[in-house]
PAGU-745101 format. One record per residue (C-alpha): residue number from 1; residue in one letter; z, y, x. Coordinates in nm, 3 decimals, padded with zeros to 5 digits. Example, Ala and Ser with C-alpha at 12.3 -4.5 7.8 and 13.67 -1.06 7.14 Angstrom:
2
<n:1; res:A; c3:00.780; c2:-00.450; c1:01.230>
<n:2; res:S; c3:00.714; c2:-00.106; c1:01.367>
REM end
This chain:
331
<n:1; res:X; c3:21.501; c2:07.800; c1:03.479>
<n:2; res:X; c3:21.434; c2:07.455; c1:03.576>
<n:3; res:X; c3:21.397; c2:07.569; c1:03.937>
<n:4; res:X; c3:21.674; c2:07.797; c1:03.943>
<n:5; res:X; c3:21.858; c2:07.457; c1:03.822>
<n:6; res:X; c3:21.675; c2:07.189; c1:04.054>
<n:7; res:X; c3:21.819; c2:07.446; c1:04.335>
<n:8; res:X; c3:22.134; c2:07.440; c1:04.260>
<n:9; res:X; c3:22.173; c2:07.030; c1:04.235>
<n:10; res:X; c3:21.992; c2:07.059; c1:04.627>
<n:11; res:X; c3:22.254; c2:07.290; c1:04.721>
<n:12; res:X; c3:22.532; c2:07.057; c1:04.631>
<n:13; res:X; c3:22.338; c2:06.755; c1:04.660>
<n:14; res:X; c3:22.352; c2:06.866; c1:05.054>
<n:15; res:X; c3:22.682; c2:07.009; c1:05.078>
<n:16; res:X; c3:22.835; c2:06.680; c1:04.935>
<n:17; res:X; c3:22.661; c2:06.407; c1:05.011>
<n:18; res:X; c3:22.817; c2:06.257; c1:05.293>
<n:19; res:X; c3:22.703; c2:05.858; c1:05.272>
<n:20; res:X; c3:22.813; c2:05.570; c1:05.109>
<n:21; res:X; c3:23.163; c2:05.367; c1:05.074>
<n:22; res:X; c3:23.270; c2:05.160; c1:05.328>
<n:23; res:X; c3:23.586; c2:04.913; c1:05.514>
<n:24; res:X; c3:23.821; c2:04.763; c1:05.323>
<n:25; res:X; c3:24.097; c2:04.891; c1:05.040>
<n:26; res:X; c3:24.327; c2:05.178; c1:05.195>
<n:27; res:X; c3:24.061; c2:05.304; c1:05.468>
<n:28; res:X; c3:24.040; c2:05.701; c1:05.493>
<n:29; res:X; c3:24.088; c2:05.936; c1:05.180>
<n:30; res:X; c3:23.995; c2:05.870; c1:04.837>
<n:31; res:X; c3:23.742; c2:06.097; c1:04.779>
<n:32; res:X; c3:23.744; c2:06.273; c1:04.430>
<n:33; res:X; c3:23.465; c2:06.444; c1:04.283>
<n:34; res:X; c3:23.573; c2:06.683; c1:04.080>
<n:35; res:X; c3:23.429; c2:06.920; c1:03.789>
<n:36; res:X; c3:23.761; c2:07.024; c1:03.711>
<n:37; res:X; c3:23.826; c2:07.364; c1:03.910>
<n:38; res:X; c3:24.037; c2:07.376; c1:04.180>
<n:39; res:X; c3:24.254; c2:07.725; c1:04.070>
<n:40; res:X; c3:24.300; c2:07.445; c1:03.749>
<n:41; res:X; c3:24.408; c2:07.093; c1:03.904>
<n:42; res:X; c3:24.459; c2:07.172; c1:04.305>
<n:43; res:X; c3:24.835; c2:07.166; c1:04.263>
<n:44; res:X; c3:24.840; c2:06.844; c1:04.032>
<n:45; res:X; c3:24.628; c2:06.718; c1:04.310>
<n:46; res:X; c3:24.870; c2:06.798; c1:04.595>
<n:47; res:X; c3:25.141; c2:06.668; c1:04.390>
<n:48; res:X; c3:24.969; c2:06.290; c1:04.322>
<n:49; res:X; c3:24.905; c2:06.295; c1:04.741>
<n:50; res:X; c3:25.293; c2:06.364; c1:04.806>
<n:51; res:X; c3:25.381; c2:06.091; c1:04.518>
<n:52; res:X; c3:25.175; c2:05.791; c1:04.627>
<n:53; res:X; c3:25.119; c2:05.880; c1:04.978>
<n:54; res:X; c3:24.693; c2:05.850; c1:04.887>
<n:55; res:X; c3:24.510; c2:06.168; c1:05.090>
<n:56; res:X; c3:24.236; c2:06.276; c1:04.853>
<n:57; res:X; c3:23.927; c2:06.403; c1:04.982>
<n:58; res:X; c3:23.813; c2:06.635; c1:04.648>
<n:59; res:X; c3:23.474; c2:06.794; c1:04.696>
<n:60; res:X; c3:23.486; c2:07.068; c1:04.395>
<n:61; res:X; c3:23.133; c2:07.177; c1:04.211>
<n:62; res:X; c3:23.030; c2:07.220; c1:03.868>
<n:63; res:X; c3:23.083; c2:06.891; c1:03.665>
<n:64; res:X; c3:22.720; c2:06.847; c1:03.546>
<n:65; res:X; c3:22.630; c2:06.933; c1:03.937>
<n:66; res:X; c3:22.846; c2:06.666; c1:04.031>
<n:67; res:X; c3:22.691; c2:06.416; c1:03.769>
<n:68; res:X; c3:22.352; c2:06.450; c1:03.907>
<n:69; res:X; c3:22.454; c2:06.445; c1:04.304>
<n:70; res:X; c3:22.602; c2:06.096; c1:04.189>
<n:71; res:X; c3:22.294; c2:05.980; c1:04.009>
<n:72; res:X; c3:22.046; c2:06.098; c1:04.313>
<n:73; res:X; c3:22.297; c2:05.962; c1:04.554>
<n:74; res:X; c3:22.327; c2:05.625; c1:04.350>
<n:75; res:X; c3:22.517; c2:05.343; c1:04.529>
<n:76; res:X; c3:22.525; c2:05.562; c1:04.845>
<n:77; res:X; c3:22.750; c2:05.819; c1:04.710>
<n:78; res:X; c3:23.105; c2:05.846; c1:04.897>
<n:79; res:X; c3:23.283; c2:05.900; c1:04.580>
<n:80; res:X; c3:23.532; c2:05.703; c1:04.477>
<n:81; res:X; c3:23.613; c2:05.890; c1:04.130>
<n:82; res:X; c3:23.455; c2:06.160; c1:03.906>
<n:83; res:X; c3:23.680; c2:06.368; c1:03.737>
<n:84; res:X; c3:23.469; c2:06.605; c1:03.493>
<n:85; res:X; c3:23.569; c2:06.895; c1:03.271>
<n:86; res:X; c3:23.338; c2:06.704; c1:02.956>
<n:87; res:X; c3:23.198; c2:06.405; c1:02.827>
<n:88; res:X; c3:22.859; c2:06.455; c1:02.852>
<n:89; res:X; c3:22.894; c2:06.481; c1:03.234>
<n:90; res:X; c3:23.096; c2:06.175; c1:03.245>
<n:91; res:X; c3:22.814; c2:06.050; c1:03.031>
<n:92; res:X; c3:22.547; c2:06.082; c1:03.227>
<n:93; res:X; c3:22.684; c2:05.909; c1:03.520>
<n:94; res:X; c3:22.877; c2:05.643; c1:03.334>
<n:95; res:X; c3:22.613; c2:05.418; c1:03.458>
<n:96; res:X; c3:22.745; c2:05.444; c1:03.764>
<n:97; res:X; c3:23.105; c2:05.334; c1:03.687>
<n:98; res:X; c3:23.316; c2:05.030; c1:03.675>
<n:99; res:X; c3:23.460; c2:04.965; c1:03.319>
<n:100; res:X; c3:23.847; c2:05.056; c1:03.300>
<n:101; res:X; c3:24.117; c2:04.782; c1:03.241>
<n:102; res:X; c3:24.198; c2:04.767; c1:02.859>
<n:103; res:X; c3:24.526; c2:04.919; c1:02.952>
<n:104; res:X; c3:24.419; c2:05.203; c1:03.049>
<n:105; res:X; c3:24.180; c2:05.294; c1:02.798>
<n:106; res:X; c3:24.447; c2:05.221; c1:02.488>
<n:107; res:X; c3:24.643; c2:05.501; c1:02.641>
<n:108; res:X; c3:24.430; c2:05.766; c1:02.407>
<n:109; res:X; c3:24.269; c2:05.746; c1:02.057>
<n:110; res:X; c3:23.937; c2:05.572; c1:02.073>
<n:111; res:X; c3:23.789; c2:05.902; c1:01.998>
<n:112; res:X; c3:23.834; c2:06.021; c1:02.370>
<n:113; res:X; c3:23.701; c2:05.739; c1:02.592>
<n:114; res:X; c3:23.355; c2:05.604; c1:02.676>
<n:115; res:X; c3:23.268; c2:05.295; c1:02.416>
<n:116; res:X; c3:23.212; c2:05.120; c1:02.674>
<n:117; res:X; c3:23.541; c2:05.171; c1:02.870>
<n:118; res:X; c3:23.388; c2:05.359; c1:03.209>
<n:119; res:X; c3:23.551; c2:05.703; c1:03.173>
<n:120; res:X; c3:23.886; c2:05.803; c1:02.991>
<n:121; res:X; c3:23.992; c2:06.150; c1:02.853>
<n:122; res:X; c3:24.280; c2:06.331; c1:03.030>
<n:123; res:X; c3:24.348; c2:06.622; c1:02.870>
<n:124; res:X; c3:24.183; c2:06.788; c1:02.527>
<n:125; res:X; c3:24.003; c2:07.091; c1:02.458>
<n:126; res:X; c3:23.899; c2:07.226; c1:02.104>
<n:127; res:X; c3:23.638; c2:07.500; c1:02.034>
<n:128; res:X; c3:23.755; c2:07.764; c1:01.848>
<n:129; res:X; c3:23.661; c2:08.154; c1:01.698>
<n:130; res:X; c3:23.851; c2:08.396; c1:01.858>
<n:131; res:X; c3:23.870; c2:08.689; c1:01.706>
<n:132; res:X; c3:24.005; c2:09.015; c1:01.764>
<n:133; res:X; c3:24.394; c2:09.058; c1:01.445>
<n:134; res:X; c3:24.229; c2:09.381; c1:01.395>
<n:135; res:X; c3:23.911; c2:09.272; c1:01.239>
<n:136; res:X; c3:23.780; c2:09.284; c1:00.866>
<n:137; res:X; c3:23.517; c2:09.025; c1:00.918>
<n:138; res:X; c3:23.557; c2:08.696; c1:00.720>
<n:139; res:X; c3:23.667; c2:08.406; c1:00.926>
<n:140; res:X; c3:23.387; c2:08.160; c1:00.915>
<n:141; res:X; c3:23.488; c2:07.841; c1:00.716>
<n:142; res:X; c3:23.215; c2:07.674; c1:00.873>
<n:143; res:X; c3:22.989; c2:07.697; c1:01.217>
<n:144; res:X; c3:22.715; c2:07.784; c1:00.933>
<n:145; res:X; c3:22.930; c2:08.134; c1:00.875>
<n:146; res:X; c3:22.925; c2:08.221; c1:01.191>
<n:147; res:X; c3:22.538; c2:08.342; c1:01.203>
<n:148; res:X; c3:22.619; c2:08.528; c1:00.876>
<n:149; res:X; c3:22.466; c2:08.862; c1:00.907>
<n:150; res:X; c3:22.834; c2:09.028; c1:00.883>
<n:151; res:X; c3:22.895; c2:08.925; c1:01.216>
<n:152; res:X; c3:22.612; c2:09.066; c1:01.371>
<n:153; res:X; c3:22.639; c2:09.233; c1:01.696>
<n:154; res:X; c3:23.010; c2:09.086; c1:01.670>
<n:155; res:X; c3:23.017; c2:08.742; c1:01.813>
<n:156; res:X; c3:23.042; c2:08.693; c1:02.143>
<n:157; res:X; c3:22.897; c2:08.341; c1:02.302>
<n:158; res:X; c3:22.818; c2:08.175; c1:02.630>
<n:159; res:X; c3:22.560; c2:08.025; c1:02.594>
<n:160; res:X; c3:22.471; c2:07.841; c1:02.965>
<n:161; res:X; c3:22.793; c2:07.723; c1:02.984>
<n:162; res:X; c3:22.908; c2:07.336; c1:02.962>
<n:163; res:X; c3:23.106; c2:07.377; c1:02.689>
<n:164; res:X; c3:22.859; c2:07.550; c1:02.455>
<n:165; res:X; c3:22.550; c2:07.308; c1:02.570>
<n:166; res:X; c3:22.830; c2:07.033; c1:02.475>
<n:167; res:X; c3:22.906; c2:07.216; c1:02.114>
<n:168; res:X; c3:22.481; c2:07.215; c1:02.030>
<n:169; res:X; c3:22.432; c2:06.814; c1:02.180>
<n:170; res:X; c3:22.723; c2:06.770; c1:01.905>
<n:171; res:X; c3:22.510; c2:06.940; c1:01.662>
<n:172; res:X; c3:22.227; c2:06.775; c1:01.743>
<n:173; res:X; c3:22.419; c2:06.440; c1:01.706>
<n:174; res:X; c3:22.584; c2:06.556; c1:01.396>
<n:175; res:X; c3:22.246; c2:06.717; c1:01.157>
<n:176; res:X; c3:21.946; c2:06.633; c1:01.408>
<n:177; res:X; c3:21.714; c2:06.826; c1:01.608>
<n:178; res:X; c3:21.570; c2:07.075; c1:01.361>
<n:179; res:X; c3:21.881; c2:07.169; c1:01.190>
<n:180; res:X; c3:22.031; c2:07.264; c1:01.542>
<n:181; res:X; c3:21.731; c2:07.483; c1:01.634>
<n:182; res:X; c3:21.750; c2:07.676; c1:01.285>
<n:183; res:X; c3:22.095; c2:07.686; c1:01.382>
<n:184; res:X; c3:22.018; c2:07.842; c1:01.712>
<n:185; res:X; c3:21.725; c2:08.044; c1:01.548>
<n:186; res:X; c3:21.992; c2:08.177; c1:01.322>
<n:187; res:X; c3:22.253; c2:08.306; c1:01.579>
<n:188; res:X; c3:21.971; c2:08.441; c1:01.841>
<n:189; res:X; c3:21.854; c2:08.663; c1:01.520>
<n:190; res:X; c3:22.193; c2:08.792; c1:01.486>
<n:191; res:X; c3:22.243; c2:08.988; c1:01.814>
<n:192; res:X; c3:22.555; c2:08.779; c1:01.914>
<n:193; res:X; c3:22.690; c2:08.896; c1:02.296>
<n:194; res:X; c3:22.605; c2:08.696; c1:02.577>
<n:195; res:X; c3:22.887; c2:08.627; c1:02.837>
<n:196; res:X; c3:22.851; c2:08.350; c1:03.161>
<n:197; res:X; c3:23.189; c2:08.213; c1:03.058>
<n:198; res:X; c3:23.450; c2:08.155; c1:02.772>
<n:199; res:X; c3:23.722; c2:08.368; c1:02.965>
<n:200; res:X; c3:23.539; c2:08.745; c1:02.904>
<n:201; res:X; c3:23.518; c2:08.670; c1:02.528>
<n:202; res:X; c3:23.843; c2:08.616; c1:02.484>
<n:203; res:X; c3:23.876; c2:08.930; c1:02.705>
<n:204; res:X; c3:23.595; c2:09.187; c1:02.474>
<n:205; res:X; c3:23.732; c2:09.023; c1:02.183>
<n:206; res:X; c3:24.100; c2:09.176; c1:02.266>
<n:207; res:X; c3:24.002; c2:09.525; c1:02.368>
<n:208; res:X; c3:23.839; c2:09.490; c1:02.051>
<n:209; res:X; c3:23.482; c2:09.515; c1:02.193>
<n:210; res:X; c3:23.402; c2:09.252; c1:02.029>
<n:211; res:X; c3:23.482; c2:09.091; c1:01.639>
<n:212; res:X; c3:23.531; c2:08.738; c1:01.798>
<n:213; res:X; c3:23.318; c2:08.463; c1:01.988>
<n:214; res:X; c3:23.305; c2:08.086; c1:01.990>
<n:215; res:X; c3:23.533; c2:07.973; c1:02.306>
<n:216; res:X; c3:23.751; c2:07.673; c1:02.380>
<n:217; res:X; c3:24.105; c2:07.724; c1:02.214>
<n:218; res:X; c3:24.271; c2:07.721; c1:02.615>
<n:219; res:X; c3:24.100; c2:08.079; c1:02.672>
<n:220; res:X; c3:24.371; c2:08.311; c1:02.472>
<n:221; res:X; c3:24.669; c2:08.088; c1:02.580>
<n:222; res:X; c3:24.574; c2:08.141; c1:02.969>
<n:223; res:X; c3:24.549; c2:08.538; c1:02.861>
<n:224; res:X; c3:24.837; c2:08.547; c1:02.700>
<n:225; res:X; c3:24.990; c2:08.316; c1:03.021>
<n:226; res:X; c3:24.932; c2:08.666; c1:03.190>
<n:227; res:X; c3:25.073; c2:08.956; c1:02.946>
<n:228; res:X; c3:24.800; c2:09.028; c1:02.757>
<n:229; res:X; c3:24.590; c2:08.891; c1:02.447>
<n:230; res:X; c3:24.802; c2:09.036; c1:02.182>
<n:231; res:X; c3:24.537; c2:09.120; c1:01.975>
<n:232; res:X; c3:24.379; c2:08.825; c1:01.936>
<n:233; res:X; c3:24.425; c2:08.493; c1:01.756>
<n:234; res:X; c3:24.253; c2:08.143; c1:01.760>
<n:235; res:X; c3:24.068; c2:07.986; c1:01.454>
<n:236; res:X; c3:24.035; c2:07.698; c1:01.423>
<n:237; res:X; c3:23.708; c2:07.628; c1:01.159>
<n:238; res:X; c3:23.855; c2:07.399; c1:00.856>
<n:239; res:X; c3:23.469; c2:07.255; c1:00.732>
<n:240; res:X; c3:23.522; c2:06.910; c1:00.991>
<n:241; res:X; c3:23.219; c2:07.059; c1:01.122>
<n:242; res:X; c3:23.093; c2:07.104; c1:01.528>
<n:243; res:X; c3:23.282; c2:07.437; c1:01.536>
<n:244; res:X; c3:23.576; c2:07.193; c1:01.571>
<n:245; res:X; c3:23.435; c2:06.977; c1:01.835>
<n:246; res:X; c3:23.725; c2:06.814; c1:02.047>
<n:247; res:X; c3:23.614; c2:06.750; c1:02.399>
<n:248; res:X; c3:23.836; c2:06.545; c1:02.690>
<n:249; res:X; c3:23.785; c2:06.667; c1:03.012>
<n:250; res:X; c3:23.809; c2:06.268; c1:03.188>
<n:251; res:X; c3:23.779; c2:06.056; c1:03.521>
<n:252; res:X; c3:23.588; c2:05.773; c1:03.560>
<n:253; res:X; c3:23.587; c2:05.523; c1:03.848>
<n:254; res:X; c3:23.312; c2:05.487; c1:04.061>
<n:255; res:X; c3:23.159; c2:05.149; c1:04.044>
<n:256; res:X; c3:23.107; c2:05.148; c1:04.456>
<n:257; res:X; c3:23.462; c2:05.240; c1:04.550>
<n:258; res:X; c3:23.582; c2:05.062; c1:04.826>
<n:259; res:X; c3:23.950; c2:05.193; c1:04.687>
<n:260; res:X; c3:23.958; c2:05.039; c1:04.357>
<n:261; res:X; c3:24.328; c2:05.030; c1:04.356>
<n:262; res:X; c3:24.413; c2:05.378; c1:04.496>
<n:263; res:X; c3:24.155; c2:05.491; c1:04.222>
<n:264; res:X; c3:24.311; c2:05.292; c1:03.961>
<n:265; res:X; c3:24.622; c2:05.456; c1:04.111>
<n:266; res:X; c3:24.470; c2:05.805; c1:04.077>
<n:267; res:X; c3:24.337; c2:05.756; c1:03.670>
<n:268; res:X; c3:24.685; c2:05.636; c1:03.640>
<n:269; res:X; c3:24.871; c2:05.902; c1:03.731>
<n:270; res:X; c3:24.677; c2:06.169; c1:03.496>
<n:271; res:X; c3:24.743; c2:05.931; c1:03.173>
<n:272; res:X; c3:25.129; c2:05.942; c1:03.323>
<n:273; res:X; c3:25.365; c2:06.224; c1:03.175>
<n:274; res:X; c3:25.390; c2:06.429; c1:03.479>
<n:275; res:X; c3:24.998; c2:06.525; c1:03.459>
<n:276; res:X; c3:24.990; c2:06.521; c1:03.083>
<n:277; res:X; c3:25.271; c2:06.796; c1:03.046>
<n:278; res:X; c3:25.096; c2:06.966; c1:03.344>
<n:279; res:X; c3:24.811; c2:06.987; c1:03.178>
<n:280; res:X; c3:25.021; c2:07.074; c1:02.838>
<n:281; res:X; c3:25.163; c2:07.351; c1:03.028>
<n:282; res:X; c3:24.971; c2:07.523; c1:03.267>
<n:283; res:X; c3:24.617; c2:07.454; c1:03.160>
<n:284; res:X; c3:24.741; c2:07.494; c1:02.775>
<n:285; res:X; c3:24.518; c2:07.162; c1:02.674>
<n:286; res:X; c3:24.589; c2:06.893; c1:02.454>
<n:287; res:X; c3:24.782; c2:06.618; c1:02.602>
<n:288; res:X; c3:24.628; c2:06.274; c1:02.502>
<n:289; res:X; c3:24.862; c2:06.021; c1:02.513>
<n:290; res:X; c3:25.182; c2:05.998; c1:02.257>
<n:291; res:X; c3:25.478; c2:06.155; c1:02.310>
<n:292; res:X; c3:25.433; c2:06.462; c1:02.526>
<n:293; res:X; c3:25.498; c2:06.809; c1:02.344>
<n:294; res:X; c3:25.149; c2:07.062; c1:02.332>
<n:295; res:X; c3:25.102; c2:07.369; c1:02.401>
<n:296; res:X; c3:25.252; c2:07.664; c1:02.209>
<n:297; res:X; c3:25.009; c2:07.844; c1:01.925>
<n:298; res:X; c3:24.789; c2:07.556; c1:01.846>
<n:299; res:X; c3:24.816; c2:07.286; c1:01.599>
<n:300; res:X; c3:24.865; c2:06.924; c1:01.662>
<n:301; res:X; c3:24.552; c2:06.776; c1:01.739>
<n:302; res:X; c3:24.600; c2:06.489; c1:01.447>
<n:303; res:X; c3:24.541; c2:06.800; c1:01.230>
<n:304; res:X; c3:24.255; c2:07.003; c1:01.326>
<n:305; res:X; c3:23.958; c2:06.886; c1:01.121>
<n:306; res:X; c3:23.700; c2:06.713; c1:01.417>
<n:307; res:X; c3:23.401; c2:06.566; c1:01.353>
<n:308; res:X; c3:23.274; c2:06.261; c1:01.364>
<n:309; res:X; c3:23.063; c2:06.290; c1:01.655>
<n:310; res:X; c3:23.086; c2:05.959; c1:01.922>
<n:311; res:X; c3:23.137; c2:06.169; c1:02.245>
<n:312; res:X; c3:22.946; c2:05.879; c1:02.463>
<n:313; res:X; c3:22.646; c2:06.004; c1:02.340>
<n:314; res:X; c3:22.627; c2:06.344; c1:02.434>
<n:315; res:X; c3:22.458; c2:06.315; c1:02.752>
<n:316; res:X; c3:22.143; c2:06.179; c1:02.586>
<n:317; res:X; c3:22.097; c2:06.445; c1:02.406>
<n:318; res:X; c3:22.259; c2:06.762; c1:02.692>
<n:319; res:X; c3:21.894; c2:06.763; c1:02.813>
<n:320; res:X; c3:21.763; c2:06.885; c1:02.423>
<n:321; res:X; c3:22.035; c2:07.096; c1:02.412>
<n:322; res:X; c3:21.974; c2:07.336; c1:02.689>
<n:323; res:X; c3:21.597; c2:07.286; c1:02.602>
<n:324; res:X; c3:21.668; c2:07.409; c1:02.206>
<n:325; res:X; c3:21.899; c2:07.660; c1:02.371>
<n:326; res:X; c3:21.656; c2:07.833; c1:02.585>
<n:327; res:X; c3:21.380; c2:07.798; c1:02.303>
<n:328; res:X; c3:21.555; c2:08.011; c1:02.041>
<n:329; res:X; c3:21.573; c2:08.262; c1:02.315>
<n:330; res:X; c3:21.953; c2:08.266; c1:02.396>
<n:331; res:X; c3:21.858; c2:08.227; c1:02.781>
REM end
């Protein structure tokens, strides 16, 4: 695994790598990093380029890809921001950011920005059980119920993906290392399904392939975005526990940026209402500043039952995670 994954970080490490910053404010494109895929973002993209007349240079990879070409590129990196799809990517290069004007950061609830002010949430994401109207199983009322031995064979999870590695570092922060791997333990005994992503979950779960799986709440509303998911429903767990994690997708400004201002510009402009109902509406997250409406078939986000988990210190612990992960046999 680890060289499967140290080949991967040379591949983009190459392909995006391009040298340091350089001239003065306004020279050449701001160039974005960005975890956040393009089929997601490109058109918010275009439309900050046409509104403040900044060209964006956006080299697209997979956020935790991204956070380690900055770290081995270090003060040589061309980027100017790092816009990442969770916190414990944003974490792990935080280091390499300038802290955020005050301004900025009171935009969201304390929850959803780095304690020490280099990276700011943009948009919320929740994880969730689908599940599949059609279903007898009980609805877990905590992560716990989830590995009960009714939903064997039933529960379909992801379990390399960014979002679930991000759900067990929150479980490691939340009951400690060897309550997460009897955790782990637990669901690897129960047969659960094994997808690469959230999106074919949602997908079993509908044709009623599967009982359910533990996604991000987005999933269903994109499917139902496209005429189907029907059959399905999102559950959100009630216990407070990690099977309510909120994670912000968030941008951070690169410490080296020869563009502070047209960065500052950029960060701006996804706190501003135009991105925020974007992201509302066609990405079906949580909007995370006040006053801009959600998406349809969730609850407001000052009422789903998070935990108390302090996002900035996920990355410290991402590197257990996938290690626990891949010990209980789930890779």
């Amino acid at each position: 695994m680890r060289k499967l994954v140290a080949g991967a970080l040379l591949v983009t490490i190459a392909s995006v790598a391009c040298g340091g910053n350089g001239g003065s404010e306004g020279d050449g494109p701001l160039v974005v990093y960005s975890g956040r895929a393009e089929e997601l973002v490109g058109p918010l993209l275009e439309e900050f380029e046409a509104e403040s007349g900044i060209e964006l240079d956006i080299r697209y990879a997979d956020s935790s890809e991204l956070a380690a070409t900055l770290i081995a590129e270090g003060e040589e990196s061309a980027a100017d921001v790092f816009f990442a799809q969770d916190p414990a990517s944003l974490g792990a290069a935080a280091g390499l950011m300038a802290p955020l004007p005050e301004e900025t950061l009171d935009l969201v609830d304390g929850r959803f920005h780095d304690r020490d002010g280099r990276w700011v949430g943009t948009s919320g994401r929740v994880r969730v059980v689908v599940h599949n109207t059609a279903s007898d199983l009980p609805l877990p009322q905590t992560i716990d119920d989830a590995v009960d031995p009714d939903w064997a064979g039933q529960l379909g999870v992801a379990p390399t993906n960014g979002s679930f590695l991000a759900f067990v570092s929150a479980m490691i922060l939340e009951r400690g290392e060897d309550a997460t791997r009897e955790w782990l333990e637990a669901l690897a005994a129960n047969d659960p399904v094994e997808f690469d992503g959230n999106a074919p979950i949602v997908e079993a779960t509908d044709t009623g392939e599967l009982g359910g799986g533990l996604v991000n709440h987005y999933y269903l509303l994109r499917l139902r975005a496209e005429g189907q998911g029907n059959n399905t429903e999102n559950y959100f767990i009630p216990a407070g526990d990690v099977g309510s994690l909120v994670m912000p997708a968030g941008v951070g400004i690169m410490a080296n940026t020869d563009r502070p201002e047209a960065a500052q510009e950029f960060v701006d402009f996804l706190l501003a209402e135009e991105a925020q109902t974007f992201f509302a509406t066609e990405t079906f997250e949580f909007p995370l500043i006040e006053g801009i409406p959600q998406p349809d078939g969730v609850p407001p986000l000052s009422e789903i039952n998070a935990p108390d988990v302090d996002l900035s210190d996920l990355a410290g612990v991402l590197d257990l995670a996938t290690r626990l992960v891949a010990e209980a046999g789930l890779v």
